[in-house]
SEDRENSE-590007 format. One record per residue (C-alpha): x, y negated, z; residue in three letters. Coordinates in Angstrom, 3 decimals. Last residue first. Layout:
BEGIN
c1 X&c2 Y&c3 Z&resn ala
...
END
This chain:
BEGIN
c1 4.720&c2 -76.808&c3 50.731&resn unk
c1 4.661&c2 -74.086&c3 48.903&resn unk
c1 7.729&c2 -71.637&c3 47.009&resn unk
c1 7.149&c2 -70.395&c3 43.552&resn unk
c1 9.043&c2 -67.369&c3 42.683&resn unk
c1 9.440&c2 -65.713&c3 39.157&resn unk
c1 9.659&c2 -61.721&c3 38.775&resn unk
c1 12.538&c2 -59.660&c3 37.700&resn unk
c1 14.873&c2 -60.191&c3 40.565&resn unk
c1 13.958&c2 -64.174&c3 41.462&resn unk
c1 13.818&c2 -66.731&c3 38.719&resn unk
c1 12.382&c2 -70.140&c3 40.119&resn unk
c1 8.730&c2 -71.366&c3 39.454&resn unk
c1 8.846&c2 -74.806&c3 38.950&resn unk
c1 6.287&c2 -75.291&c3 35.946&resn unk
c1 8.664&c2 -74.443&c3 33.062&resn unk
c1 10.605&c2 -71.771&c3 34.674&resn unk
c1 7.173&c2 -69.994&c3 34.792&resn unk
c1 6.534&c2 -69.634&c3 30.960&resn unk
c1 6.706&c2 -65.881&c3 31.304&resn unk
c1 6.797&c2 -64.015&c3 27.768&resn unk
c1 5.959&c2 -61.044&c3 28.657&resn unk
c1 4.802&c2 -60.148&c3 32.115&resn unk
c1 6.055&c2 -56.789&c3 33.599&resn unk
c1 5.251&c2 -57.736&c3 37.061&resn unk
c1 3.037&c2 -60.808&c3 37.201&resn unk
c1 4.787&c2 -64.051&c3 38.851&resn unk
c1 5.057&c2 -64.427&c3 42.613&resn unk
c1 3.419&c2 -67.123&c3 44.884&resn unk
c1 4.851&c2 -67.983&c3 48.452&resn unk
c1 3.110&c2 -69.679&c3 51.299&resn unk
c1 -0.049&c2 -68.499&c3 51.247&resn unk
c1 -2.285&c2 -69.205&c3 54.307&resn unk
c1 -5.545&c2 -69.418&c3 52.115&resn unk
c1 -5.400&c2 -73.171&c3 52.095&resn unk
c1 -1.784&c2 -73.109&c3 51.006&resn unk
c1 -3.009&c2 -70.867&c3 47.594&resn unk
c1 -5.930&c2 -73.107&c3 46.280&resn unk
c1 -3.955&c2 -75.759&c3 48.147&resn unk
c1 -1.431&c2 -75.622&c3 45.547&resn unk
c1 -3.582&c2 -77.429&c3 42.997&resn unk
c1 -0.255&c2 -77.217&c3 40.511&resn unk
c1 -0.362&c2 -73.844&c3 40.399&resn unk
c1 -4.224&c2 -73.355&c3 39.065&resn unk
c1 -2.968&c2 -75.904&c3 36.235&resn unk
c1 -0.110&c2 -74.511&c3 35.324&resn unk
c1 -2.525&c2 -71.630&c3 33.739&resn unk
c1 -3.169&c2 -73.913&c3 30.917&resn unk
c1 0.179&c2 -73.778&c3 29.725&resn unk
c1 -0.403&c2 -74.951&c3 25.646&resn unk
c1 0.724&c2 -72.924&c3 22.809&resn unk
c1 -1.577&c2 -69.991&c3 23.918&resn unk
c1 -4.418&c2 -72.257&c3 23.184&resn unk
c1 -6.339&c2 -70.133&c3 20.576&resn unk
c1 -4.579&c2 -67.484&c3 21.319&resn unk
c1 -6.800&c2 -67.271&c3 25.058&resn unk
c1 -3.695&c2 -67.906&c3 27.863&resn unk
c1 -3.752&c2 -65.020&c3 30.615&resn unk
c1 -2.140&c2 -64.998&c3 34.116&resn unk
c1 -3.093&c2 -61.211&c3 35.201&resn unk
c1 -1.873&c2 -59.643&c3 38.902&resn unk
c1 -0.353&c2 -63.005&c3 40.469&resn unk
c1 0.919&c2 -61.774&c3 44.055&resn unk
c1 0.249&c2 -64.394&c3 46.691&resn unk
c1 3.011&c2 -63.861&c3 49.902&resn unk
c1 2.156&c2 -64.919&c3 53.283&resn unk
c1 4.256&c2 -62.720&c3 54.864&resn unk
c1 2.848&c2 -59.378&c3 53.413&resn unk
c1 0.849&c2 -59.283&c3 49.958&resn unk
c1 -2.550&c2 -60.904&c3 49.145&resn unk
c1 -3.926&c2 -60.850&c3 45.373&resn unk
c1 -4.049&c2 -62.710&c3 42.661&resn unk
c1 -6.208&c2 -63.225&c3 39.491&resn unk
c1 -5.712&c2 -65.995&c3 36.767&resn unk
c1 -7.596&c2 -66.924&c3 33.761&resn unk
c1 -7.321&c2 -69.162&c3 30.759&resn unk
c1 -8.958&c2 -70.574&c3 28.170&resn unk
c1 -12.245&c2 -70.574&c3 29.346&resn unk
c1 -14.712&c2 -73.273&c3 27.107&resn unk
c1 -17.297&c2 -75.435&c3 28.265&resn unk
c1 -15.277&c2 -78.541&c3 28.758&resn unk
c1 -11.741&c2 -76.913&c3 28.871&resn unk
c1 -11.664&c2 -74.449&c3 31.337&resn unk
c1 -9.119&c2 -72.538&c3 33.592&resn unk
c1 -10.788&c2 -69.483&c3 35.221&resn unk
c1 -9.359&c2 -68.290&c3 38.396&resn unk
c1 -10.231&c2 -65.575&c3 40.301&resn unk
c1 -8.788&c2 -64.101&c3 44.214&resn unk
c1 -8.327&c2 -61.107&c3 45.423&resn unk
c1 -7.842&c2 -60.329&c3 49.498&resn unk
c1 -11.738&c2 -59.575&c3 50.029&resn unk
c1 -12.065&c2 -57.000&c3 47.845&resn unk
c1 -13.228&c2 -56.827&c3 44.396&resn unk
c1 -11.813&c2 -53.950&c3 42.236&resn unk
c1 -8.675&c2 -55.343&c3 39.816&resn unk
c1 -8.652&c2 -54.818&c3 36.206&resn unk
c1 -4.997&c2 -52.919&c3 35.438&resn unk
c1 -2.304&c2 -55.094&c3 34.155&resn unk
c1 1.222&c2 -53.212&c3 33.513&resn unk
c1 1.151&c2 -54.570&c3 29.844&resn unk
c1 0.448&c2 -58.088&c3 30.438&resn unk
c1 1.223&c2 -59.795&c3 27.482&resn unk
c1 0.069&c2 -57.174&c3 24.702&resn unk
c1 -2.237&c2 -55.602&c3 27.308&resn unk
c1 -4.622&c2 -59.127&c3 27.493&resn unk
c1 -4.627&c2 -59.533&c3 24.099&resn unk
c1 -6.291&c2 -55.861&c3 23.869&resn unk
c1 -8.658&c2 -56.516&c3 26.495&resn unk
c1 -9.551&c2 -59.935&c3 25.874&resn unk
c1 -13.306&c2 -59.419&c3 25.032&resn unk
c1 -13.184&c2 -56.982&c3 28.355&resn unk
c1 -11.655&c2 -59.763&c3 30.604&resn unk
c1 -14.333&c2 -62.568&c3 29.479&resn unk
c1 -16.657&c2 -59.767&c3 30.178&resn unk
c1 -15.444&c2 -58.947&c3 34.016&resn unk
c1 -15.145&c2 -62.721&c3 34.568&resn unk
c1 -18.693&c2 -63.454&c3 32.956&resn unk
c1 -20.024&c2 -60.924&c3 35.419&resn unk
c1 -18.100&c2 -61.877&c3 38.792&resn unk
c1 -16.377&c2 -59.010&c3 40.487&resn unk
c1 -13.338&c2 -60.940&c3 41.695&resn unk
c1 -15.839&c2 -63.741&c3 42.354&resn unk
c1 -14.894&c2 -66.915&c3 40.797&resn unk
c1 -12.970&c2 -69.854&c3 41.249&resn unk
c1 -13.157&c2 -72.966&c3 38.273&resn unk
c1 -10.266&c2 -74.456&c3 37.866&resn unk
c1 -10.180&c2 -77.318&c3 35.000&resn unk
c1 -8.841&c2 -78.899&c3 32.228&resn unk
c1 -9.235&c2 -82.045&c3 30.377&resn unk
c1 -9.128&c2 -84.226&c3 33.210&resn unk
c1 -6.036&c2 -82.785&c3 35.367&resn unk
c1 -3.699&c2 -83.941&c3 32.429&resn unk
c1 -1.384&c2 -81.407&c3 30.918&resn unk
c1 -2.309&c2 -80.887&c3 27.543&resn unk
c1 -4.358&c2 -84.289&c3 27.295&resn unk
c1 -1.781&c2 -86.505&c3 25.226&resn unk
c1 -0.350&c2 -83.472&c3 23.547&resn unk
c1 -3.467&c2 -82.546&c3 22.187&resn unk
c1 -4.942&c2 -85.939&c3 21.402&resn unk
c1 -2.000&c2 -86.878&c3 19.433&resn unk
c1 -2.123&c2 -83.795&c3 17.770&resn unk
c1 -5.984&c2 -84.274&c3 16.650&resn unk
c1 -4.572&c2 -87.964&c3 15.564&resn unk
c1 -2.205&c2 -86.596&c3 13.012&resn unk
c1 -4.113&c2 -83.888&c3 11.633&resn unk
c1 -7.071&c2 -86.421&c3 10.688&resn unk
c1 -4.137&c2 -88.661&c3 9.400&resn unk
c1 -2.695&c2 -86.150&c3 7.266&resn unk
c1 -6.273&c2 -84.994&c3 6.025&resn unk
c1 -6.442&c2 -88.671&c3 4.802&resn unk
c1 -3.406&c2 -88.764&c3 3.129&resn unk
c1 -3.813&c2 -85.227&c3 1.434&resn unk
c1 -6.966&c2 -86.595&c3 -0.029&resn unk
c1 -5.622&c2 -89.610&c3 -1.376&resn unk
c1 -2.958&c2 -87.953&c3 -2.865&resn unk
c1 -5.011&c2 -85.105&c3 -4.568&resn unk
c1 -7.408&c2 -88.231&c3 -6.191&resn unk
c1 -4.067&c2 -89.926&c3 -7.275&resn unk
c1 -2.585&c2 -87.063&c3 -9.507&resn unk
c1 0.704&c2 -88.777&c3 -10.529&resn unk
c1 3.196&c2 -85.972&c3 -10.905&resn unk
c1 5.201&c2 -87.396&c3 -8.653&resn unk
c1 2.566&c2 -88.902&c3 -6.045&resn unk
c1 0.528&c2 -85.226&c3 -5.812&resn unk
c1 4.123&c2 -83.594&c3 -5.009&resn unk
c1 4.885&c2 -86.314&c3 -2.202&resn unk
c1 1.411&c2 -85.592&c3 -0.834&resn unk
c1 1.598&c2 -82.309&c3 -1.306&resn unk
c1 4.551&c2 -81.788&c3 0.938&resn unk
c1 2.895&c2 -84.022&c3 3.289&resn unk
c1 -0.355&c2 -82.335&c3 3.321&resn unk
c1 1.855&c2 -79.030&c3 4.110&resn unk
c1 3.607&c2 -80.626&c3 7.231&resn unk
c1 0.267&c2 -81.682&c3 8.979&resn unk
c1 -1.328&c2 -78.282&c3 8.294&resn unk
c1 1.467&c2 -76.468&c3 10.012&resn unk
c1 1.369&c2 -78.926&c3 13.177&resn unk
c1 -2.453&c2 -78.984&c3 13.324&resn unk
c1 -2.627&c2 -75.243&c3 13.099&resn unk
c1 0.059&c2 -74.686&c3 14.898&resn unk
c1 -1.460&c2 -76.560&c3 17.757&resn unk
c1 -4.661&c2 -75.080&c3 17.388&resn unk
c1 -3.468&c2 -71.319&c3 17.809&resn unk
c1 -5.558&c2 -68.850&c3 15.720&resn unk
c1 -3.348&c2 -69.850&c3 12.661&resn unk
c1 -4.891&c2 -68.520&c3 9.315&resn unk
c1 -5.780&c2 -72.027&c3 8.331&resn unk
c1 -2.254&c2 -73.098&c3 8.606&resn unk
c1 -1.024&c2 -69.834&c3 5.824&resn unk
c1 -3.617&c2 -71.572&c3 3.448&resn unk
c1 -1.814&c2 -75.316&c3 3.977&resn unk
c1 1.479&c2 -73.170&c3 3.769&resn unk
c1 0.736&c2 -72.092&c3 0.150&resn unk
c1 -0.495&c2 -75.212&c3 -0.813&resn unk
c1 2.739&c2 -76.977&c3 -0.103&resn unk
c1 5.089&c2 -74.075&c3 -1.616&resn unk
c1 3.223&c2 -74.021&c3 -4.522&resn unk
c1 3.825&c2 -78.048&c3 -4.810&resn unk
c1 7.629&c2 -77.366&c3 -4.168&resn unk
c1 7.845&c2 -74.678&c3 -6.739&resn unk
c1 6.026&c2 -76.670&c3 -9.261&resn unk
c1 9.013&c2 -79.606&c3 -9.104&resn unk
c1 11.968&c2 -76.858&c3 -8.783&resn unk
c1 10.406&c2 -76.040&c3 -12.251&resn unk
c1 8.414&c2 -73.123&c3 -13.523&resn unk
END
């Protein structure tokens, strides 16, 4: 087998390996860079049909990223939709997630519904891809209990999106929200949230 073959193996191989992605972006991303590997394989060993087709999947992944990073943090793609703490769809969406949910949030325990609790989803059209649930501490202080990113968007920051319409918090007399405890992989420092102790702080107008 020559360097040649090896290059063309190694294109199809990571086209498969895209499909296996649960995250869209890295699906897009992956796919992207294995049509042009076979692309440039396809053109030297002069197989026209395989180049055509890897030149039109490259375009189809091309504009799907576009669109992705163009709309990942724009107000009309996503929205916040509040729910009751005890809401049926919530309490399912949460049990479907369960074992997702404990690999980020480890300390997370489903809340009871009280008055002081509060439910986020984040949708995109007809599809939840986040949630968030807080609660009320002392001096005006929101606690976030569970900010959750489905896999199939967990390259995006969906939950920013609930921060970033600070009056859901200000109208409720909050004037400080704190990250989970015990949260892996916080993406906080990205959306103003400054590092305090082991937790991240957002301050409100």
């Amino acid at each position: 087998m020559n360097w040649l073959e090896l290059v063309g193996w190694a294109g199809s191989a990571l086209l498969v390996w895209s499909l296996l992605q649960t995250r869209i972006l890295r699906l897009r991303a992956l796919n992207l860079v294995g049509c042009l590997i076979l692309i440039g394989y396809n053109a030297a060993v002069q197989v026209w049909p395989m180049v055509g087709l890897n030149v039109v999947l490259a375009v189809i992944n091309v504009w799907y990223l576009r669109k992705m990073l163009a709309t990942r943090h724009d107000d009309r793609a996503y929205q916040v939709v509040e729910v009751g703490v005890g809401d049926q769809f919530l309490a399912h969406t949460l049990r479907v997630h369960a074992a997702d949910i404990a690999r980020f949030n480890p300390d997370f325990r489903p809340p009871p519904a009280a008055a002081d609790r509060s439910a986020f989803l984040v949708v995109r059209h007809d599809e939840v891809v986040g949630v968030v649930l807080s609660h009320a501490e002392a001096d005006g202080v929101a606690q976030i209990d569970l900010d959750y990113v489905t896999r199939r968007f967990r390259d995006f920051t969906p939950g920013e999106f609930v921060y970033r319409r600070s009056s859901l918090f200000t109208d409720r007399g909050f004037r400080r929200v704190v990250s989970p405890p015990g949260m892996v992989a916080p993406y906080y420092h990205r959306l103003g949230f400054r590092p305090e102790g082991d937790a991240y702080v957002l301050d409100l107008a």
